[in-house]
C-alpha positions as a printed Julia matrix, in Angstrom:
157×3 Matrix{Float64}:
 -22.75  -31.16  24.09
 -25.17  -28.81  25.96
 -28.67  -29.95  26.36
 -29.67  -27.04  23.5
 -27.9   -30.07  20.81
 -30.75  -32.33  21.0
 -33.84  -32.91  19.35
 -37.16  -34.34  20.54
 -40.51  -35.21  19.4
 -43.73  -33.59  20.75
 -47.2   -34.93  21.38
 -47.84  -34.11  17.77
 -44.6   -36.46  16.66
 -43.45  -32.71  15.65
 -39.51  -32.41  15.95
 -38.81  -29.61  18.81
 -35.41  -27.81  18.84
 -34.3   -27.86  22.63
 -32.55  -24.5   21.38
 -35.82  -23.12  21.47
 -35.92  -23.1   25.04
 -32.63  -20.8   25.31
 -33.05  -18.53  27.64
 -35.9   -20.36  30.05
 -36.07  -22.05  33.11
 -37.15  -25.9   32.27
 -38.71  -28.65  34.61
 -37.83  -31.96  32.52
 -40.07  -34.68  33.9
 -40.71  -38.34  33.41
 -44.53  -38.78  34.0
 -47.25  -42.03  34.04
 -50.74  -41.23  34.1
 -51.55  -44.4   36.29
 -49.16  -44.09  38.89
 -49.47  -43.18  42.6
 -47.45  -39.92  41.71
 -49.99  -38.98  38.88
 -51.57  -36.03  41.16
 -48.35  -34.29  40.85
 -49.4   -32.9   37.38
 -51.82  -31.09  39.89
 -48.69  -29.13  41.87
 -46.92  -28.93  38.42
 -49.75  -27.2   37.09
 -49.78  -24.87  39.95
 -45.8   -24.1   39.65
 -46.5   -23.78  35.78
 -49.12  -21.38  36.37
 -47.54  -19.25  39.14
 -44.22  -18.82  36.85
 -44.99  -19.29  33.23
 -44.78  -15.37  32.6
 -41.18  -15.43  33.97
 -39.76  -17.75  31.73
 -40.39  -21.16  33.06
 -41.26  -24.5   31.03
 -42.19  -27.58  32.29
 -41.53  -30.41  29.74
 -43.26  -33.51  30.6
 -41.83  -36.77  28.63
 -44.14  -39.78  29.29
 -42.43  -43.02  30.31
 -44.12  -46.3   30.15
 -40.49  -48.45  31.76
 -41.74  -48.56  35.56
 -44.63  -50.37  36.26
 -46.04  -50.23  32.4
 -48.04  -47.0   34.14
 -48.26  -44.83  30.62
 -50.08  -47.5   28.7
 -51.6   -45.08  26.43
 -51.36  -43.41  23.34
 -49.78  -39.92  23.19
 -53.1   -38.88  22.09
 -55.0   -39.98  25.03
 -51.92  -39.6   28.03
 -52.75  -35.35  26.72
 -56.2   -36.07  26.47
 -56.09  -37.46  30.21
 -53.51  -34.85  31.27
 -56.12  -31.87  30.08
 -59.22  -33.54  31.02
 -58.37  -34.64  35.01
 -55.5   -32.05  35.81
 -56.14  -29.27  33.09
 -52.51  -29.29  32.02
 -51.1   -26.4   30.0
 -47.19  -27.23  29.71
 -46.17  -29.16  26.6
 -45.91  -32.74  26.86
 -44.12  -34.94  24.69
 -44.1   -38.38  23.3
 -43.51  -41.1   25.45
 -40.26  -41.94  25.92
 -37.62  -44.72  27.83
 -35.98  -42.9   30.33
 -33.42  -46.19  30.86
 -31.9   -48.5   28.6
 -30.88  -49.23  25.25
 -33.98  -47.49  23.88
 -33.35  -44.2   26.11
 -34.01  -40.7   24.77
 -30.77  -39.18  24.03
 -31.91  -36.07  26.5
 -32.32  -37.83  28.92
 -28.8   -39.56  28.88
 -27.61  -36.14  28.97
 -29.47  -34.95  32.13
 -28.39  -37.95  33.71
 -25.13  -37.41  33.42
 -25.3   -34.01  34.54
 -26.94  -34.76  37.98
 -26.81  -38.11  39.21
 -29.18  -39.28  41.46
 -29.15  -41.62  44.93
 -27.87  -44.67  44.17
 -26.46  -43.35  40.3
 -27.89  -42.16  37.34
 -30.75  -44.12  36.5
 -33.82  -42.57  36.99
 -35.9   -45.03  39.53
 -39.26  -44.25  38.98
 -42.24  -41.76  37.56
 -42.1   -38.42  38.42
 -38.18  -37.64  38.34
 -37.45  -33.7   38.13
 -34.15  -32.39  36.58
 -34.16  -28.08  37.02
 -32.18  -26.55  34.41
 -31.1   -23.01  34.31
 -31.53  -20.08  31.89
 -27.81  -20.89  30.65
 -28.51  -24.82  29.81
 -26.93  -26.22  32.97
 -28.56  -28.79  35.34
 -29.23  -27.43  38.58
 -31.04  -29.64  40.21
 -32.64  -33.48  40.14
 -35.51  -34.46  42.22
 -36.7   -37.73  43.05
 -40.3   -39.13  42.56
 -40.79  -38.09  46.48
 -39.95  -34.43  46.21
 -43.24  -32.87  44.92
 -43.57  -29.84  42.93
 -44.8   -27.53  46.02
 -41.26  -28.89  47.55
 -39.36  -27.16  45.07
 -41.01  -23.88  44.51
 -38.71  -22.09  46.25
 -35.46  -23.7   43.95
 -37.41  -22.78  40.7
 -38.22  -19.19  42.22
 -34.4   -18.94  42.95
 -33.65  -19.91  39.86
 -35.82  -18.06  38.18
């Protein structure tokens, strides 16, 4: 399986290919809108903005598992998202990131790049950088803000 095999609903509850992004630099990301993390969408933002004409994507999965801190709606997490950070990059519908429930995707980037400790995702705000080819490049923790990895996506890139 590459990570083009799977499937996953938008905003919208529309289906989206992840072959669609063949060829692109992605940003996968677990995001709450009431966490103490929240003003990364800020930074992503920024790194969306600075590379979007190069062929970078920043995918942004709501996840309401850690500290129930995406209690909305899909409808108002994009509202919020547009409104307070003036987010451009498609976001998805909220997803578990963990568990029984977890989005197939995600089990897959998991298992490509573990993270400190294994390959659960810990909290809000987890980064996994793929490359133009599918692969997994790189997982960030919560900590590691967008402005911290700039210089991996550029590389990338």
């Amino acid at each position: 399986m590459s990570i083009y095999d799977y499937k996953v609903k938008d905003a919208n509850g529309e289906t989206v290919d992840m072959a669609d992004y063949k060829g692109k630099v992605l940003l996968i990301v677990n995001t709450a809108t009431g966490c103490g993390f929240t003003p990364q969408y800020d930074g992503l933002e920024a790194l969306y903005a600075k590379y979007r004409d190069q062929g970078f994507e920043i995918l942004d999965f709501p996840c309401n598992q850690f500290g129930h801190q995406a209690p909305g709606t899909n409808e108002e997490i994009v509202s919020f998202c547009k409104m307070k950070f003036g987010t451009t990059f498609k976001q998805f519908s909220k997803i578990d990131v963990n568990g029984e429930n977890e989005e197939p995707l995600y089990t897959f980037l998991k298992s490509q790049k573990k993270g400190i400790g294994g390959s659960n995702i810990k909290w809000n705000f987890t980064k996994f950088l793929v490359d133009r080819e599918g692969n997994v490049v790189g997982r960030f923790a919560s900590t590691i803000t967008p402005e911290k990895i700039d210089k991996k996506v550029k590389d990338v890139l």
